[in-house]
N, C-alpha and C positions, 0 to 999 in steps of 0.2 A: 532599496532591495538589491542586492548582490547577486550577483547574474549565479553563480555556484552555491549558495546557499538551500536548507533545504526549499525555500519556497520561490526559487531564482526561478529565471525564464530555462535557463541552461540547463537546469538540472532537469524540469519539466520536460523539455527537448529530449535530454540523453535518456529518461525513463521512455518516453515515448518512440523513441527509434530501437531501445533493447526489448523493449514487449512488443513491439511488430516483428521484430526478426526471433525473438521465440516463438512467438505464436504461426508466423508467417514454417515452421518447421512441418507443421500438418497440411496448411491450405491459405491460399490468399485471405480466403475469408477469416481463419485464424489470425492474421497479421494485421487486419483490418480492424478486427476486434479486440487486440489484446495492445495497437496503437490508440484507439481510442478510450480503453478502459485506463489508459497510462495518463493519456491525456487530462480524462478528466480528473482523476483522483490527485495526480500530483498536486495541484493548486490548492485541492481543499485539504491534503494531511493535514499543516501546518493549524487551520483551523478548526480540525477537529479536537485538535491533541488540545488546544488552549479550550475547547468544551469542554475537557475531558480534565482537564487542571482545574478548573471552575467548579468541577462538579465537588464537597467534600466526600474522601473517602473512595473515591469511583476511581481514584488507580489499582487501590489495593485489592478493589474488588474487583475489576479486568485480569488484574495480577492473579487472583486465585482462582479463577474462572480458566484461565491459558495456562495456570500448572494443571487442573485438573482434568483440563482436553488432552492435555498433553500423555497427560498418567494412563487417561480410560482408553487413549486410544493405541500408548503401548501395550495394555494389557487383553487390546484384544489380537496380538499378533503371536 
């Protein structure tokens, strides 16, 4: 595993130090909680995405799912 890659220690690290210092913009408690929500998710992208390649079909269908949030939720602005 390659310390920079996406499922690296590094990278893990650098998400988890930028989502405490945004979150940390409102309240320690934001910085607290937006360090470990970085914390945990980085390590598992990697393995969800190889779910999500496993599954047949299940890209395209996330794919039209996120144009269509996309769509209804410009069109209510």
């Amino acid at each position: 595993m390659d310390y920079w890659n996406a499922d690296g220690a590094g990278c893990a690290l650098l998400k988890t130090i930028g989502a405490g210092i945004l979150g940390g913009v409102s309240s320690w408690e934001g910085a607290l909680k937006g360090a470990a929500s970085a914390a945990t998710s980085a390590p598992l992208t990697p393995a969800i995405a190889d779910l999500v390649k496993g599954i047949p079909g299940m890209s395209s269908i996330l794919l039209e799912n996120m144009i269509s949030d996309f769509k209804s939720s410009n069109n209510k602005k």
